[in-house]
C-alpha positions in Angstrom: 17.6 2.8 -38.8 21.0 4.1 -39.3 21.9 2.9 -35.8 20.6 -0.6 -36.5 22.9 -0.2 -39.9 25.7 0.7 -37.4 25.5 -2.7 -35.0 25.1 -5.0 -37.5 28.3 -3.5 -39.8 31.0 -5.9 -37.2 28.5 -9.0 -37.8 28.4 -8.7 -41.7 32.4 -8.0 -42.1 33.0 -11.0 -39.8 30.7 -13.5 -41.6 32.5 -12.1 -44.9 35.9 -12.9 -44.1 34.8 -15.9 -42.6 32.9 -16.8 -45.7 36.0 -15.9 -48.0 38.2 -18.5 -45.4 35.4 -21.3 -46.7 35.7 -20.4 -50.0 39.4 -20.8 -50.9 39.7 -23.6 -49.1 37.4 -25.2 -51.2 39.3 -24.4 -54.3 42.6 -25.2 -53.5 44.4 -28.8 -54.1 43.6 -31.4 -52.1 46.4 -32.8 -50.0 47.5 -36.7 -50.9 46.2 -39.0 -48.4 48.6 -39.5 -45.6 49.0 -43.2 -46.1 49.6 -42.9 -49.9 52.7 -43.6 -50.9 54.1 -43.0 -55.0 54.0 -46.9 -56.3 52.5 -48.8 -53.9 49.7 -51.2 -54.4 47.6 -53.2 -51.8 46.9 -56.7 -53.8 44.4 -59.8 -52.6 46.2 -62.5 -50.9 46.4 -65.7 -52.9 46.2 -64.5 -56.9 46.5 -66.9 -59.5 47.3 -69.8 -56.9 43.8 -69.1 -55.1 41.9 -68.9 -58.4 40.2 -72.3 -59.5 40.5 -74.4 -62.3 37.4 -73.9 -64.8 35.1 -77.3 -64.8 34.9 -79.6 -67.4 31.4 -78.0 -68.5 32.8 -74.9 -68.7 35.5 -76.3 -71.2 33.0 -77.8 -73.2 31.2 -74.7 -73.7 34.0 -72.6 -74.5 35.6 -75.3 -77.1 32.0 -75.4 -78.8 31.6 -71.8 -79.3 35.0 -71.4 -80.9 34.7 -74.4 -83.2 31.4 -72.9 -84.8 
């Protein structure tokens, strides 16, 4: 038994450091992305100029529902 104790005391030190190693890298920061940059923003081609004009039914709706 104590021998058995013996050879398994390397095994159980090594999966503890390695399970420390896990561990705080779990809990520290995470790094930015490497393609983030401070103030930069992707935006959709086209915006307002691609956006199209609300129908005549829609307009109608909208111009009852504030009148009442």
């Amino acid at each position: 038994m104590l021998m058995l104790a013996i050879l398994l005391l390397p095994g159980l030190s090594l999966l503890l450091i390695v399970m420390s190693r896990i561990e705080d890298k779990l809990h520290e920061a995470p790094r930015p992305a490497r393609h983030a940059r401070p103030g930069h923003l992707r935006l959709l081609r086209g915006g307002a100029a691609a956006a199209t004009p609300a129908s005549e039914t829609d307009q109608r709706s909208a111009a009852r529902s504030t009148a009442a």
